[in-house]
C-alpha positions as a printed Julia matrix, in Angstrom:
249×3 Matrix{Float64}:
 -23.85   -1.23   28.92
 -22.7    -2.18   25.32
 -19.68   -1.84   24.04
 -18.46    0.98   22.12
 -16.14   -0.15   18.89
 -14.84    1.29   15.58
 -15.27   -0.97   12.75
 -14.97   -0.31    9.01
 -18.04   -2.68    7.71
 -17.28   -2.85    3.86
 -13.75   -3.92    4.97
 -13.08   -6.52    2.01
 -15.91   -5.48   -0.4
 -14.38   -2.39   -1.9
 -10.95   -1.46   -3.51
  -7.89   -4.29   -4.05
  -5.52   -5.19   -0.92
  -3.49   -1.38   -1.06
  -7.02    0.15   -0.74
  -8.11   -2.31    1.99
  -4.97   -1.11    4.3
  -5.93    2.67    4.13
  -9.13    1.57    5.45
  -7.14   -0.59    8.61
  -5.33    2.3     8.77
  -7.84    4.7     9.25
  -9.41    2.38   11.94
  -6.04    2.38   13.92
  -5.73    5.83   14.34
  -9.76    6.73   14.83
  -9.29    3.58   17.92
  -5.87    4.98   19.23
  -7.17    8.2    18.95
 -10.34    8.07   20.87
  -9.52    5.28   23.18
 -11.96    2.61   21.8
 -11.65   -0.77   20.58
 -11.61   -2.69   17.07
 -14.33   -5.12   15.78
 -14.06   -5.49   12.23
 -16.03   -8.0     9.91
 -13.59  -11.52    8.77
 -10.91  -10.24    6.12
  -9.2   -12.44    3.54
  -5.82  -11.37    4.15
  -6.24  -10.81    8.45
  -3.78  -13.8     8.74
  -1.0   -12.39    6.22
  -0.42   -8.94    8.29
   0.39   -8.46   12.21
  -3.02   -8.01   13.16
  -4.99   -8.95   16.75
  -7.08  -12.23   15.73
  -9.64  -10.72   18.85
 -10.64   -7.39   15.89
 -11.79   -9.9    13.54
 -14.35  -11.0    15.87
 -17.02   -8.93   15.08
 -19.6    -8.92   17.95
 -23.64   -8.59   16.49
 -25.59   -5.45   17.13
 -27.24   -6.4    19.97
 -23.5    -6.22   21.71
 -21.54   -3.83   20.44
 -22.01   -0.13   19.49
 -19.9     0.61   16.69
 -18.6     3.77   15.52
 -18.46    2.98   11.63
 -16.12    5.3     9.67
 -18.07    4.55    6.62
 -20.86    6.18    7.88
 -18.89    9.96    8.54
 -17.22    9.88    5.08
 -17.86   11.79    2.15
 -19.78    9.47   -0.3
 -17.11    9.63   -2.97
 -14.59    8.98   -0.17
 -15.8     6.02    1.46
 -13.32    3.49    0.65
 -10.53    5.65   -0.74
  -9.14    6.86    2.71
  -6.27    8.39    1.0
  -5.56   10.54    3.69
  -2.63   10.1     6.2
  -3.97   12.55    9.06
  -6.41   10.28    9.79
  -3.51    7.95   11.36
  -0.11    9.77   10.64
   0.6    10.44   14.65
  -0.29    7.05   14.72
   2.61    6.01   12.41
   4.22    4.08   13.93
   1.6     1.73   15.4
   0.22    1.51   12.53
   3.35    0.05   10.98
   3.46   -2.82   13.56
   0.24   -3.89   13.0
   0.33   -3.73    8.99
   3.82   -5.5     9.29
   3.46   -8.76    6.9
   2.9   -12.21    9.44
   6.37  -13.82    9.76
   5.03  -17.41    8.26
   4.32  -14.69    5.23
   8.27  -13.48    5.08
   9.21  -16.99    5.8
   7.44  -17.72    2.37
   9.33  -14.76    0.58
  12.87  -15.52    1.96
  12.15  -19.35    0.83
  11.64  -17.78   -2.68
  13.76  -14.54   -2.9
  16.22  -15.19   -0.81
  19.24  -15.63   -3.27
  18.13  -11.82   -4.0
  17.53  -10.49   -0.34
  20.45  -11.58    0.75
  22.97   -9.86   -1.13
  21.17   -6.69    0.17
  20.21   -3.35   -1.39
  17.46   -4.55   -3.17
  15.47   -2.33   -5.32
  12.19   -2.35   -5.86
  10.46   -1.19   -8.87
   6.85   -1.6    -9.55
   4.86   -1.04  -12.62
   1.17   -0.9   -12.38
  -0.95   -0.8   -15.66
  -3.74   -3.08  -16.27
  -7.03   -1.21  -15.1
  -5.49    2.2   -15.41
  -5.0     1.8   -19.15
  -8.93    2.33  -19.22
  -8.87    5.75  -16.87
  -6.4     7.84  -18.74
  -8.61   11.09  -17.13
  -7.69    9.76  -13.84
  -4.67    7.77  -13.42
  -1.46    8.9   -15.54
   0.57    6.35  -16.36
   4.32    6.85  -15.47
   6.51    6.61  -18.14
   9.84    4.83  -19.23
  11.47    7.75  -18.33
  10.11    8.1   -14.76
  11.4     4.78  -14.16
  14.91    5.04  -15.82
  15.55    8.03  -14.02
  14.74    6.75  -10.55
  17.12    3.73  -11.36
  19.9     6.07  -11.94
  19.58    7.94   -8.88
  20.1     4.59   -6.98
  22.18    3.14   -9.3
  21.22    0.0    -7.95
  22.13   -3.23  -10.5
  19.97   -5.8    -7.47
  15.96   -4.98   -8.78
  13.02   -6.56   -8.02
  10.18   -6.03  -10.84
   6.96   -5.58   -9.67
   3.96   -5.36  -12.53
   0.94   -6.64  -13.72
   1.93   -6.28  -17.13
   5.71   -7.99  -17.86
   5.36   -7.67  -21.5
   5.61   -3.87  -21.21
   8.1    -3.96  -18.92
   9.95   -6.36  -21.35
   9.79   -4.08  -24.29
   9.49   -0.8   -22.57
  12.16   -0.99  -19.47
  15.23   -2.62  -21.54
  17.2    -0.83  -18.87
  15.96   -3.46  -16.61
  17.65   -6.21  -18.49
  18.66   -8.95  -15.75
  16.01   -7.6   -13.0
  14.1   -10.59  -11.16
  10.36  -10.37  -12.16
   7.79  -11.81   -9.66
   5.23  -13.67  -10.41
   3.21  -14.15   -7.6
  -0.73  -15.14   -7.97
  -0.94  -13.77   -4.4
  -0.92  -10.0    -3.65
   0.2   -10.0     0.05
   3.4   -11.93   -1.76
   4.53   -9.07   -3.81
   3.49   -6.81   -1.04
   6.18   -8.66    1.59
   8.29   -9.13   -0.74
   8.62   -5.05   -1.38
   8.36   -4.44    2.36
  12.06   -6.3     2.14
  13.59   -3.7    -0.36
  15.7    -1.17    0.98
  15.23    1.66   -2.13
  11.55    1.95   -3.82
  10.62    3.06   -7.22
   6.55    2.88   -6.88
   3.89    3.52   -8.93
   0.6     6.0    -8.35
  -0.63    3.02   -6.68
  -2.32    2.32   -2.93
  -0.48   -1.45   -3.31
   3.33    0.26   -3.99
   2.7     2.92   -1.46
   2.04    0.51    1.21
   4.98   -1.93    0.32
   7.23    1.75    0.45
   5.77    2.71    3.99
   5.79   -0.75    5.4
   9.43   -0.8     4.45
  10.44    1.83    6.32
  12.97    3.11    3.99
  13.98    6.42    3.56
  15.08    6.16   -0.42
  11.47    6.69   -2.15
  10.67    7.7    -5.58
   7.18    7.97   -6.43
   4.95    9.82   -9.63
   4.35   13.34   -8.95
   1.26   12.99   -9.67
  -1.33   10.58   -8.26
  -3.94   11.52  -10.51
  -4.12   14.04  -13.03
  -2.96   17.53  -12.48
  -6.25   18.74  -13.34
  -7.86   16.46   -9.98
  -4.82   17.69   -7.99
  -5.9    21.34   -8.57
  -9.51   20.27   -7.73
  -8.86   18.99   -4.55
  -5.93   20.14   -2.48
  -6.37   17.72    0.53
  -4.76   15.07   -1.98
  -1.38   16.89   -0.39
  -2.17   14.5     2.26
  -1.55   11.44    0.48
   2.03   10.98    0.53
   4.99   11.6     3.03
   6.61   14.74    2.57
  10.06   12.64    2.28
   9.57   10.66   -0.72
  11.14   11.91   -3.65
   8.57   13.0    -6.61
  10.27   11.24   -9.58
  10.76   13.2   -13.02
């Protein structure tokens, strides 16, 4: 009898690292929920998270009969998996496994450490780049959003998270004296933010993963992911962040 599996089989091939995890995610919860097991094709980043080495071993098709969630998805959904009912009873399971690898905090602490350790870190993270060229779907948070968020922690020990420092240098001169990364490595930054005990994120899968992998309980994110006018078009997008985080001004 072959073996029954979920898998996600473009694991890798579409979205950036924050995308990638929704899709893990999703896999978690479909496997916990219906009792099977997890073969999933090799991953660039398997080693950086808390992951079984034994679900990167993907069997061939002559062994294994996999139940592929890209298959059941909505064609304009099939890599998003913005959508936390697919795991949320899951949650915490979920959390273990997307937990960064210890020789991965090992590498943060060795290069953040004089920050970590004077505790109540901030994290603040500033995503631009690509969105400046999908205005119809992404909307930028502003200097405002950001300032405001600040002030409610009134935290003075930030982190700066971006992919764009010269905006943050001209545009967030509140932020005089915050450390900046500058990390070639994604699962880095990500670590690095699952160390930070308040979160200002952007309307971005890589932030909201560093905020849920924290486990803090002192979130602000954008109101809006995408546009109001996409939010009215599709009310499941409800489901795509924790009814505790605070929706910034």
């Amino acid at each position: 009898m072959r073996e029954r599996a979920v898998t996600f089989s473009t694991l890798g091939l579409e979205g950036r690292l924050g995308n990638q995890l929704w899709q893990i995610a999703a896999v978690i919860g479909r496997s916990l929920e219906r009792g099977l097991p997890i073969r999933l094709p090799p991953w660039a980043y398997a080693d950086a998270f808390s992951l079984p080495s034994s679900w990167f071993a993907l069997p061939g098709q002559d062994d294994v009969e996999v139940y592929d969630l890209v298959d059941y998805l909505v064609p304009a959904n099939k890599f998003v998996m913005q959508d936390i009912r697919l795991w949320w009873r899951f949650e915490q399971q979920v959390r273990e496994y997307l937990t960064p690898a210890k020789h991965v905090l090992d590498e943060v602490d060795a290069l953040y450490g004089d920050v970590l350790e004077r505790g109540d870190v901030t994290a603040v993270h500033v995503r631009r780049g690509d969105y400046l060229h999908y205005p119809h779907v992404y909307p930028l948070p502003t200097a405002d959003y950001y300032r405001t968020a600040i002030e409610r922690f009134g935290s003075s020990n930030i982190i700066v998270f971006t992919d764009d420092p010269e905006w943050v240098s001209s545009n967030l001169t509140f932020l005089e004296g915050a450390r900046m990364t500058c990390w070639p490595a994604a699962f880095l930054d990500l670590a690095c933010m699952t160390r930070c005990s308040r979160l200002v994120i952007a309307n971005s899968s890589f932030s909201w993963w560093g905020a849920f992998l924290s486990g803090s309980t002192e979130i602000v994110r954008p109101r809006y992911w995408y546009t109001p006018e996409i939010h009215a078009r599709d009310p499941a997008l409800v489901w795509l962040v924790p009814d505790h985080w605070t929706p910034g001004d």
